[in-house]
C-alpha positions in Angstrom: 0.0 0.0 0.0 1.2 3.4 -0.8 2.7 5.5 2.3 2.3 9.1 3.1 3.6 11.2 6.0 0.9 12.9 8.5 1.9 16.0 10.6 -0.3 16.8 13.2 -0.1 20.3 15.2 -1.9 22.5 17.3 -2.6 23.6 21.1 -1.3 21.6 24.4 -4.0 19.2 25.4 -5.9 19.0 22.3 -5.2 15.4 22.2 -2.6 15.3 19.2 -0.7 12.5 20.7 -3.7 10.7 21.5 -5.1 10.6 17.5 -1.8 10.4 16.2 -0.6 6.9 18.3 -4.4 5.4 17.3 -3.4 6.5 13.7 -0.2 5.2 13.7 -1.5 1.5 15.1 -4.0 1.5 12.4 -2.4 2.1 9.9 0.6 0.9 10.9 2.9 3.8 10.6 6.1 5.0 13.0 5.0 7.2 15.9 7.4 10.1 17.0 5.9 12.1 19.7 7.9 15.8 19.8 6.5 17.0 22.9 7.7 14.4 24.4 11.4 15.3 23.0 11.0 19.0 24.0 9.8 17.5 27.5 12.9 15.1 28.2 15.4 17.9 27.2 13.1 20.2 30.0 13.8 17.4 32.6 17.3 17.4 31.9 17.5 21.3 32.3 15.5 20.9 35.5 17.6 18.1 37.2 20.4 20.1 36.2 19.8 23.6 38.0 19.2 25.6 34.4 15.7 26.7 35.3 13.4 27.1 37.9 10.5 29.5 38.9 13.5 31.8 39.5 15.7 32.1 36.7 16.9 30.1 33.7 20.4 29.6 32.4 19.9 29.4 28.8 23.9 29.6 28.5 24.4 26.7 30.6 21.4 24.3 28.6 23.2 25.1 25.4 26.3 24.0 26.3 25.2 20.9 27.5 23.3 19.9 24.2 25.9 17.8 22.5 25.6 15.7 25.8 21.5 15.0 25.5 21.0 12.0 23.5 17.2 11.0 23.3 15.7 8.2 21.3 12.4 6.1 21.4 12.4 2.7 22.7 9.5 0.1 22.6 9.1 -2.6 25.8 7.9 -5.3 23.3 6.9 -5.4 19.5 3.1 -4.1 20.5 4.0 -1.9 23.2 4.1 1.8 22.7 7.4 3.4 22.2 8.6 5.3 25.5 11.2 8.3 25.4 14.9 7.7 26.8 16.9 10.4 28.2 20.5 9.8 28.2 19.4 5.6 28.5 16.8 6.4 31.1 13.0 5.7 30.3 11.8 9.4 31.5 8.1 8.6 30.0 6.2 9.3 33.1 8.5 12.0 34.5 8.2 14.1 32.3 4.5 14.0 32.2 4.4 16.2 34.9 2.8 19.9 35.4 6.2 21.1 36.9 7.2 20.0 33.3 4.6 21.1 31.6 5.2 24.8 33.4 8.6 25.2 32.0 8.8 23.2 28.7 7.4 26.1 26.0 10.3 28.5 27.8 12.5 25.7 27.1 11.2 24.9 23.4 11.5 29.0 22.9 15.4 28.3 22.5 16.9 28.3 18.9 19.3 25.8 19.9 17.0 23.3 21.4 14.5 23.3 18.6 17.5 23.2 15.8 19.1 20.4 17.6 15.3 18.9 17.7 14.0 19.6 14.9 17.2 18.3 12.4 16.5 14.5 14.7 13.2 14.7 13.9 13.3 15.6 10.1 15.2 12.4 9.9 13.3 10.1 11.8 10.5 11.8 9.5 12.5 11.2 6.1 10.9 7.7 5.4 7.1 7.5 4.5 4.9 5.9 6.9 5.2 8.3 9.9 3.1 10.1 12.3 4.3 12.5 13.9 2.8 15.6 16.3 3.9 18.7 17.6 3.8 22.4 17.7 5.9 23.2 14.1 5.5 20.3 12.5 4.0 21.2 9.2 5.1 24.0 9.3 8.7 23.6 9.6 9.8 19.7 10.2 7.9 18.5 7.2 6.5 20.9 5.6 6.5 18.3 2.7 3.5 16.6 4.7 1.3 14.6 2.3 -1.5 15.1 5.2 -1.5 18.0 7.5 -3.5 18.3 10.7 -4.3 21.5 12.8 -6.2 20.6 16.0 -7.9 23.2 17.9 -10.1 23.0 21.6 -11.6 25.8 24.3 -8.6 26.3 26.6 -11.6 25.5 29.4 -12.1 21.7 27.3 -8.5 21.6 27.2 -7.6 22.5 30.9 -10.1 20.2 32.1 -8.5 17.0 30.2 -5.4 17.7 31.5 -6.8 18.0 35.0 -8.3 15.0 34.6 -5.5 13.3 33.3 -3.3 14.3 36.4 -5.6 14.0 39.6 -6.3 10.5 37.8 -2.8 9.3 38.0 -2.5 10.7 41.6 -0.9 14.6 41.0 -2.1 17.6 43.3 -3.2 20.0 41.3 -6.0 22.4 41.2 -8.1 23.3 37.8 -7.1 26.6 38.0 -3.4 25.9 38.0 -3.8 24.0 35.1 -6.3 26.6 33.3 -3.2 28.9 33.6 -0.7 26.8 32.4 -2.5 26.1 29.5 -3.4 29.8 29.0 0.8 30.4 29.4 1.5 28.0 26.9 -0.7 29.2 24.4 0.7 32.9 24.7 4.2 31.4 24.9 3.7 29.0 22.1 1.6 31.7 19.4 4.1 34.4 20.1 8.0 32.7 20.3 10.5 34.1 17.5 11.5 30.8 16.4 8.6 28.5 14.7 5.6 29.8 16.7 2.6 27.4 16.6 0.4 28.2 13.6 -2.2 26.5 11.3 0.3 25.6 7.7 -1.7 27.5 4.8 -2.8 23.4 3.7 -3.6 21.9 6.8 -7.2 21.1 7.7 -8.4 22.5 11.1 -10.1 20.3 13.6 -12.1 21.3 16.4 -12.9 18.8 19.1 -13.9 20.8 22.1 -17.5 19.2 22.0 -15.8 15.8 20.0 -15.5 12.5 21.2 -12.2 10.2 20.8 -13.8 8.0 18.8 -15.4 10.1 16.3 -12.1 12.2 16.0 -10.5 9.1 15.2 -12.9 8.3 12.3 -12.5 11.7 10.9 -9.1 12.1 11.0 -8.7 8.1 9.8 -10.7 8.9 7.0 -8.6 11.9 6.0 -5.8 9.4 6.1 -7.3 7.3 4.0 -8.6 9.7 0.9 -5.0 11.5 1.1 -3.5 7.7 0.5 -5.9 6.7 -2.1 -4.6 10.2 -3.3 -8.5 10.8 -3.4 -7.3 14.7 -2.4 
């Protein structure tokens, strides 16, 4: 069957990781989850001192990029693939909010995202990938065959994540997370280097009153035209 590339962008929480592992089983594509790239190198600069609610060393991260090595391992043939930092599975640890709170200063960097963005364009340079983000048709592959922009309330979207982290135990309160989204948004829409925007040919999807399932068929179905090079 033929093989295209999908790139699949748009707000924190909108659930692009979520469609774009179900898209990648289906059709049984490679995964590559950014954020969770952009994450892991936050986790480093946070175990290392470079930033905190206080200040951040942006000096100090960049010299220390050459020794971040990150790459996608999977447990078993079915198992989805988990991020390694530096040989260490960090998947769960850097789901955090502290994480979330300091990853779009850290994704603001030039440095970070070239480093980033160059390992990603080559995991990306074979057909048969999915792969979501902030820039990714935009920038990574703006060569996308199929290009996704998805789009929620920052109210839907705060309340996902909320439920997402009181379910797995975290302390948090919806307000904390209703401003961290709202941060991430401003950060994201308004950084220098490859702000978050919708790529002239992508095709906007907004779930805030959609179910996972029925964003799944629509998206799968887009999938599907785009490979039958129906559009």
């Amino acid at each position: 069957m033929h093989k295209i590339t999908i790139a699949i962008d748009g707000y924190s929480s909108t659930g692009k990781s979520t469609v774009a592992k179900q898209l990648a089983d289906w059709l049984e594509y490679v995964y590559i989850d950014t954020g969770a790239m952009y994450r892991a190198v936050t986790l480093y600069a946070m175990e290392n001192g470079f930033i905190s609610e206080e200040e951040f060393d942006r000096e100090a991260l960049i010299k220390k990029l050459s020794e971040i090595h990150l790459e996608f391992k999977k447990s078993s043939p079915t198992a989805k693939a988990e991020i390694f930092l530096n040989g260490k599975n960090v998947e769960s640890e850097i789901r955090t909010l502290d994480v979330s709170e300091f990853v779009s200063p850290i994704a603001t960097v030039s440095e970070v995202r070239k480093k980033l963005v160059e390992q990603q364009q080559r995991m990306g340079s074979e057909k048969g990938v999915v792969m979501d983000g902030r820039d990714i048709g935009t920038i990574v592959l703006p060569k996308a065959e199929l290009k996704i922009f998805m789009n929620a309330s920052a109210e839907q979207r705060a309340k996902r994540r909320y439920d997402e982290l009181t379910e797995r135990g975290d302390h948090v309160t919806f307000k904390e997370v209703l401003k961290n989204v709202q941060e991430r948004d401003h950060i994201d829409t308004t950084r220098k280097d490859s702000p978050l925007r919708k790529a002239a040919d992508a095709i906007e999807i907004d779930n805030s009153e959609m179910n996972l399932e029925d964003q799944f068929h629509i998206i799968l179905q887009l999938a599907k035209d785009r490979i039958a090079g129906r559009v």
